[in-house]
C-alpha positions as CSV (number, residue, x, y, z in Angstrom):
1,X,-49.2,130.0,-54.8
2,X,-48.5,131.8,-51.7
3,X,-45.5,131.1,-49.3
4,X,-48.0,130.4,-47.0
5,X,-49.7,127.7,-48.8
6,X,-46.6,126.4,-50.0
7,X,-46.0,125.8,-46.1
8,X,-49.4,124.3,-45.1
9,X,-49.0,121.2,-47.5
10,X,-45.1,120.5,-46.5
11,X,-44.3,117.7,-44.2
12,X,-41.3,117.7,-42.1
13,X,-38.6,115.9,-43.5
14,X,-36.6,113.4,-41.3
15,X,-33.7,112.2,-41.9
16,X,-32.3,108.8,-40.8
17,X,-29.4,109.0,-39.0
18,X,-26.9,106.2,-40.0
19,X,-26.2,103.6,-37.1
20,X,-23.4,103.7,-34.4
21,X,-20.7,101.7,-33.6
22,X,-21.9,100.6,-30.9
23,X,-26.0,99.4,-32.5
24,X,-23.3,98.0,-35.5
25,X,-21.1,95.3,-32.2
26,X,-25.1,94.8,-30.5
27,X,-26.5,93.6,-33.8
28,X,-23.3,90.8,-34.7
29,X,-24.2,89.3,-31.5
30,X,-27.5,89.2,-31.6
31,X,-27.2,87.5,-35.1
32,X,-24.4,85.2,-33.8
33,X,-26.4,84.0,-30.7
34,X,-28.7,83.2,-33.2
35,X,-26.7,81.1,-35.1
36,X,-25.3,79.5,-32.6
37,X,-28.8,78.6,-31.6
38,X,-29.9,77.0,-34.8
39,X,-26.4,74.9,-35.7
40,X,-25.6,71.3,-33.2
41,X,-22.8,71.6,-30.5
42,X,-19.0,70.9,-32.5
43,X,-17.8,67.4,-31.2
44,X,-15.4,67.8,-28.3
45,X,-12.5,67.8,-29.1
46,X,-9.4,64.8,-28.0
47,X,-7.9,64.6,-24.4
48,X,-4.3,64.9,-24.2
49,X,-3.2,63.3,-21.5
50,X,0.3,64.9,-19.5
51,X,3.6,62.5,-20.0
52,X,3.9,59.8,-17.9
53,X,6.5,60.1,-15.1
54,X,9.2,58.3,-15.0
55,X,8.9,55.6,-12.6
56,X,12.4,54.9,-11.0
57,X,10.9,51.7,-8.9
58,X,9.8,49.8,-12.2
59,X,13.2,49.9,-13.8
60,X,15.3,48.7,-10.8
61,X,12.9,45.7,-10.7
62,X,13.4,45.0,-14.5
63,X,17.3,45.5,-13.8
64,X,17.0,43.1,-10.9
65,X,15.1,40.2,-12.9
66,X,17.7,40.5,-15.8
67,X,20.6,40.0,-13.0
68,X,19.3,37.0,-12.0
69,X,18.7,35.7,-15.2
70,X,21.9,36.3,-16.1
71,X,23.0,34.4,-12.8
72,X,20.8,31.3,-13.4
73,X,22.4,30.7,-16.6
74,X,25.8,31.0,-15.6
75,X,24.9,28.6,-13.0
76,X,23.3,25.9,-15.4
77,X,26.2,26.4,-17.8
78,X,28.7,25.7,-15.3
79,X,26.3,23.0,-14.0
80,X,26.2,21.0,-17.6
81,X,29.9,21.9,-18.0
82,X,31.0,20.0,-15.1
83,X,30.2,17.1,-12.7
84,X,28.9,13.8,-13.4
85,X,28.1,12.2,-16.4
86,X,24.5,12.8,-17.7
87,X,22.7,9.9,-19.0
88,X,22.8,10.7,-22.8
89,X,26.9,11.4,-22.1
90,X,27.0,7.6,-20.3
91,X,25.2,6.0,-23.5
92,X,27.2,8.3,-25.6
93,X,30.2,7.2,-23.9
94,X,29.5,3.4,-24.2
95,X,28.2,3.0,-27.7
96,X,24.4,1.9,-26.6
97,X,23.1,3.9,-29.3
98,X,25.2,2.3,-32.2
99,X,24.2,-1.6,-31.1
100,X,21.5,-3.5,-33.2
101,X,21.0,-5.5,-30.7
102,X,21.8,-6.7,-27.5
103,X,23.7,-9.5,-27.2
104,X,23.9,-11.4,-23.0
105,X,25.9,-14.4,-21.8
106,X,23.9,-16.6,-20.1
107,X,23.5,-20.3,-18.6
108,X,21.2,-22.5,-20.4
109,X,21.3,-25.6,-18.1
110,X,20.2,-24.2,-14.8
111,X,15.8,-24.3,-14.7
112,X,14.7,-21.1,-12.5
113,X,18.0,-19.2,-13.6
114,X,19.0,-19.5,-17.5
115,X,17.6,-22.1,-19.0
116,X,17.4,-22.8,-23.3
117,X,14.8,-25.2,-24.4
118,X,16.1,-27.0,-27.7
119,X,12.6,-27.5,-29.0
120,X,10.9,-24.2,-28.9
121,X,14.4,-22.3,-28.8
122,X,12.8,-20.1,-26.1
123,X,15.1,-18.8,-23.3
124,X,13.2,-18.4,-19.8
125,X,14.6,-17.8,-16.0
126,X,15.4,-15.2,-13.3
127,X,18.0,-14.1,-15.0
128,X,16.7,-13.7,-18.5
129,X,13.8,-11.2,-17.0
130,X,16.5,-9.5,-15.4
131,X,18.4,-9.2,-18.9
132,X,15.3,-8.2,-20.3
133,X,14.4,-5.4,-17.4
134,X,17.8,-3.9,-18.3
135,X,17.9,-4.1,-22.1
136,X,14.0,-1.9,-21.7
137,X,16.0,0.7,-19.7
138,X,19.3,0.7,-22.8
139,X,16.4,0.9,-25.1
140,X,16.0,-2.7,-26.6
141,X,13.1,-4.3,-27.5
142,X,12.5,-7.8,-26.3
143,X,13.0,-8.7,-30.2
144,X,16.0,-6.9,-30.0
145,X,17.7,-8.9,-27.1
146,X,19.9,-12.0,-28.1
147,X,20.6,-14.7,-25.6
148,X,23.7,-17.0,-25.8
149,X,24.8,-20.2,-23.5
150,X,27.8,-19.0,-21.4
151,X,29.7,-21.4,-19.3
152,X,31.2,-20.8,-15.4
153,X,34.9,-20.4,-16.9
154,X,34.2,-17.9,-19.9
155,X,31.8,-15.5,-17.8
156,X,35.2,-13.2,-17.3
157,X,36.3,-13.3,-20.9
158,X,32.7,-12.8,-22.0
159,X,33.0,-15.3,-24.8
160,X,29.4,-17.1,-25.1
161,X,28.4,-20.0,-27.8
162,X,25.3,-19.6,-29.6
163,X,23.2,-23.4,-29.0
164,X,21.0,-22.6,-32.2
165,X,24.2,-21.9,-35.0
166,X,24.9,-23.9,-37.7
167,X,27.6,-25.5,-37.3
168,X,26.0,-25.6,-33.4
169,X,27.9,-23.6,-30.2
170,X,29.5,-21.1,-32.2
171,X,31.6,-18.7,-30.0
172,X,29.9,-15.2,-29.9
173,X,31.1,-12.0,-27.8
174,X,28.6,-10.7,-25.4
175,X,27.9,-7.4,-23.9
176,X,26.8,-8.4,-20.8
177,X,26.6,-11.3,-18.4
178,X,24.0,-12.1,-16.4
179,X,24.9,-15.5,-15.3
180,X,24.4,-16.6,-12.0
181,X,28.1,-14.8,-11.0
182,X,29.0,-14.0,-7.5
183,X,30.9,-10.7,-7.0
184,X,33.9,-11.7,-5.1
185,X,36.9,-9.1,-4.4
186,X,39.0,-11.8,-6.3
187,X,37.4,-11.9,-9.6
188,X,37.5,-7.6,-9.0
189,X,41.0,-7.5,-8.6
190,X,41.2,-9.9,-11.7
191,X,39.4,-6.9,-13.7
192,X,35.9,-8.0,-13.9
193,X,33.4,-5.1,-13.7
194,X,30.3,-6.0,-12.0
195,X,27.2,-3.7,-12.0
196,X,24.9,-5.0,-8.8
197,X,24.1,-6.7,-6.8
198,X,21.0,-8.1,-8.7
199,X,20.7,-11.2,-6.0
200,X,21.8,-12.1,-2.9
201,X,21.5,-16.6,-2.0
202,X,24.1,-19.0,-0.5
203,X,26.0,-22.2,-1.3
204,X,24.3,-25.5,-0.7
205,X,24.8,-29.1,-1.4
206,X,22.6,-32.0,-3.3
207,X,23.1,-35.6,-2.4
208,X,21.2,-38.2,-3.3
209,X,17.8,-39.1,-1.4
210,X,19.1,-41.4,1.6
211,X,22.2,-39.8,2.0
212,X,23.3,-39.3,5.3
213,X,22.2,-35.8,6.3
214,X,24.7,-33.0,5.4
215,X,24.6,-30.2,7.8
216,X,28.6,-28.8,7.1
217,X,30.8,-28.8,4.4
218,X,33.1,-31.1,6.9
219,X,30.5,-34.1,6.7
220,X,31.7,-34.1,3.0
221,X,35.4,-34.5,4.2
222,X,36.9,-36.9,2.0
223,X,34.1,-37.3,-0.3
224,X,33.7,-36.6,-4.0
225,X,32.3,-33.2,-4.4
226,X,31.3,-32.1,-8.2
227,X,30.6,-28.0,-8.5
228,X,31.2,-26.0,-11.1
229,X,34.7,-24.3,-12.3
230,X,35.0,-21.2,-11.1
231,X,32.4,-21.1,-8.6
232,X,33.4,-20.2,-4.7
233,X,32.2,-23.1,-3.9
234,X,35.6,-24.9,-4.9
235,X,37.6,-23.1,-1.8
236,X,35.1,-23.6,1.1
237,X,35.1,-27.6,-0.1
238,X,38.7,-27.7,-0.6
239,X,39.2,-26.4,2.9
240,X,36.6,-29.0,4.4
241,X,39.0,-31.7,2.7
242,X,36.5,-32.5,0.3
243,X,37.8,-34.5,-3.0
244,X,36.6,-31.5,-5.5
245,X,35.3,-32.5,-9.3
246,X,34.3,-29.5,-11.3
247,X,32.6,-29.3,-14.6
248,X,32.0,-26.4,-16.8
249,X,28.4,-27.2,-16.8
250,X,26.2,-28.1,-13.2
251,X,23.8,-30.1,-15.6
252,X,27.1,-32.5,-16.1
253,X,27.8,-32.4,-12.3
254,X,23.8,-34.1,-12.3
255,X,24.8,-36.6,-14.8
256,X,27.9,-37.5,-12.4
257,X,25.5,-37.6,-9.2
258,X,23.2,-39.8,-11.0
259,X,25.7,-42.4,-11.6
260,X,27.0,-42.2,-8.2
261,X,30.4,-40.7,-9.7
262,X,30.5,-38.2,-7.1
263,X,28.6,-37.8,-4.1
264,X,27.5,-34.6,-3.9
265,X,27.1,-31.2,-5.4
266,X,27.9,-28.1,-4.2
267,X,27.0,-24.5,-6.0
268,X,24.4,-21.9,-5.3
269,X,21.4,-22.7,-3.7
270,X,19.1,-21.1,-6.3
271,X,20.7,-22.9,-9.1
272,X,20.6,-26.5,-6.8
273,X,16.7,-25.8,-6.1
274,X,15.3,-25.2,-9.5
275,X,17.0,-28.8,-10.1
276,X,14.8,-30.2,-6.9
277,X,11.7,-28.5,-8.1
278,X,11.9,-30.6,-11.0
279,X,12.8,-33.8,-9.0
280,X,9.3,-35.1,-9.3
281,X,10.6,-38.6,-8.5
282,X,12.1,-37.3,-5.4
283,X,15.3,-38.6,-6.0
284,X,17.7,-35.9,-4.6
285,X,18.0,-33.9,-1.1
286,X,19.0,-30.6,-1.2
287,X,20.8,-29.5,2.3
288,X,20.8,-26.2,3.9
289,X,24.6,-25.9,5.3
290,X,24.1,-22.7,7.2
291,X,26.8,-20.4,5.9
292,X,26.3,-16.9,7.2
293,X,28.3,-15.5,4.1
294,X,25.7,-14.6,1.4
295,X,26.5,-14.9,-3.0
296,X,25.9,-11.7,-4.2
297,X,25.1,-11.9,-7.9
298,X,26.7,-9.4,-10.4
299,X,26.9,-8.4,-13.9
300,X,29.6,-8.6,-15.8
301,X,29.6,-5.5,-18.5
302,X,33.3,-5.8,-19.3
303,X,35.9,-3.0,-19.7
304,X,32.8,0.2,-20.5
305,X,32.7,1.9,-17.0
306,X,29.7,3.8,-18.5
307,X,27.8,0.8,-19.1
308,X,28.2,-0.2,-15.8
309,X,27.0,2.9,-14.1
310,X,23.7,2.3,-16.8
311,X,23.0,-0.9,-15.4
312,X,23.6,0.5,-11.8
313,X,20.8,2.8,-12.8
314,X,18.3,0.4,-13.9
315,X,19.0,-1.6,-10.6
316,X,18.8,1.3,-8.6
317,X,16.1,2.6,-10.0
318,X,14.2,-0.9,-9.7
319,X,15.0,-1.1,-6.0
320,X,14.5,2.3,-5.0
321,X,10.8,3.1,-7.0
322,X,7.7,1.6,-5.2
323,X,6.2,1.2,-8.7
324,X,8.9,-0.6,-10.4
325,X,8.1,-4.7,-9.9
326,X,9.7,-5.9,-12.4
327,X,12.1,-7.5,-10.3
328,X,9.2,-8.7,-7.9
329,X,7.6,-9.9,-10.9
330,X,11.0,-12.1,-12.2
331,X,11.0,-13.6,-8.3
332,X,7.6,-14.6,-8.4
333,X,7.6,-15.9,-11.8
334,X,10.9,-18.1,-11.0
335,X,11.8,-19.0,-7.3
336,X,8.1,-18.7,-6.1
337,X,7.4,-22.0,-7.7
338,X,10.2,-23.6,-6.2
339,X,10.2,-22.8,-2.3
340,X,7.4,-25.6,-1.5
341,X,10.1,-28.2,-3.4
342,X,12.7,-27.3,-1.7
343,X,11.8,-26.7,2.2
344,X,13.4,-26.2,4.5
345,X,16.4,-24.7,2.1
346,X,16.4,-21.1,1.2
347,X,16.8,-20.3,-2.2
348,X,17.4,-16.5,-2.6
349,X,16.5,-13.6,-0.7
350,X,12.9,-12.3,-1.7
351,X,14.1,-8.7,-1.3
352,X,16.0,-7.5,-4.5
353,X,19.6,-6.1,-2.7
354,X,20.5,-2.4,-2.6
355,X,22.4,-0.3,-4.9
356,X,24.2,3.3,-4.6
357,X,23.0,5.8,-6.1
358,X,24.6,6.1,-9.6
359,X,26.6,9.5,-9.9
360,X,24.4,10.7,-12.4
361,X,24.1,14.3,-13.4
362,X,20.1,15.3,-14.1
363,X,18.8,18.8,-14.8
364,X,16.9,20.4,-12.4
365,X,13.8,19.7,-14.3
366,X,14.4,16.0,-14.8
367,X,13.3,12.9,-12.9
368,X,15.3,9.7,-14.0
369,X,16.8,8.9,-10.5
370,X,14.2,8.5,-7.8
């Protein structure tokens, strides 16, 4: 074979030329964009948010409401750690809390005031719902209260008999009297603590029907006068020159009257008129004198200052609160019935009397003194 021939059947030869650089960087992208085509987003990824500044207003406030805090109780401590008495300090103080009962001196022989009825052994009168409005306030139920018979002369001493004993009229210490007792600076200076007033009536006289009218304590001058032993009746009669009888008991001053013993009787005018209420034979006359000075009733709660200033709060508290008629109620249900009897004589103011207001400390969230 020729050279020539060789040469007609030989096709050119080319070579491939490997790639560039350049053709090698085109081609990763071009297969990454394509990727990145085919796969989903990547989540985004978290906020971070810059530091909080720090705000100098906020803490000043914070510093400010601890400072007064801080003040408010120093205040209240040296509030409760000084001043008055609080109310759980006054029962504290006089033994309320340690009492089974409560034990009151009071008459048993005047109707409308104290009065003890042998055969049921029930105690009624102005003065019982008044022991009864006082023992709710201590904390006694009315099962809890125990009445006994006091006479005039043993109201001081706070020595009581019991009518229902056995042997009868055993003597029994009493924590209060409530027992138709005028305060009078006398029996103060004599020691007697009186919580009150509770009552505010006058002195008045009884006679027999027919008896010529009594308009003084002079028309009694040289007359036989009964009224009870330590009662202030005794001066104002002695002064009018009257020939004075006392008893310890105005029921025996009645039984003297009856008789025609003495002439007259002389005592308060709420204790004469429940008498003539029940005068339904008419046979007594009870006489308005006209005395400007007024009996102020009083309790008696012996030597406990404390107790005192608890009663004082229960009277207060009565007269002062427009919702509190329970010494409304103990009027109505006691000299109401009795007016009608006894016209034209007053019995007893129909207003119950005022009464400072007890020093009592209270918190600033408590409400026990109106």
């Amino acid at each position: 074979m020729t050279e020539r021939g060789s040469s007609r059947f030989a096709w050119p030869v080319r070579r491939r030329m490997p790639p560039s650089p350049e053709d090698i960087a085109v081609q990763d992208i071009e297969a990454r964009e394509a990727a990145d085509r085919q796969l989903p987003p990547p989540p985004p990824g978290p906020l971070i948010e810059a530091p909080p500044r720090f705000n100098l207003a906020v803490f000043r406030l914070a510093g400010l409401g601890l400072a007064l805090v801080l003040a408010l109780v120093l205040a209240l401590i040296r509030v409760i750690g000084s001043g008055p008495p609080s109310i759980a300090q006054l029962r504290a103080e006089a033994g309320v809390d340690t009492w089974p009962v409560l034990t009151v001196g009071v008459k048993a022989d005047q109707p409308g005031i104290g009065y003890y009825d042998p055969k049921t052994h029930i105690w009624i009168g102005f003065d019982i719902d008044i022991a009864y409005m006082i023992a709710e306030d201590l904390g006694f139920r009315r099962d809890e209260v125990r009445f006994y018979a006091i006479e005039s002369e043993d109201r001081a001493r706070m020595q009581a008999t019991d009518p229902a004993s056995d042997p009868p009229n055993q003597r029994v210490p009493v924590k209060l009297v409530i027992a138709s007792y005028s305060i009078t600076a006398e029996r103060i200076a004599q020691g007697v603590k009186f919580a009150g007033p509770y009552l505010y009536t006058e002195q008045s006289v009884v006679t027999l029907e027919g008896h010529p009218p009594v308009n003084t304590f002079k028309d009694l001058t040289g007359k036989k006068v009964c009224s009870l032993s330590a009662s202030t009746s005794t001066s104002a009669l002695t002064q009018a020159q009257a020939i004075v009888v006392t008893r310890n008991l105005v029921s025996d001053c009645f039984d003297l009257l009856h008789k025609h013993e003495v002439e007259a009787i002389s005592t308060d005018a709420a204790i004469l008129g429940g008498y003539k209420a029940k005068d339904t034979g008419d046979t007594i006359h009870h006489w308005d004198i006209g005395l400007d000075n007024s009996e102020r009733w009083g309790i008696n709660v012996g030597e406990s200052k404390a107790l005192q200033t608890l009663v004082n709060v229960t009277l207060y508290k009565s007269w002062k609160d427009p919702h509190d008629e329970r010494w409304e109620l103990a009027y109505r249900n006691n000299f109401q019935p009795e007016i009608n009897a006894n016209l034209p004589t007053p019995l007893a103011v129909a207003e119950q009397p005022p009464v400072p207001r007890p020093d009592v400390r209270q918190l600033p969230w408590e409400n026990d003194l109106p």
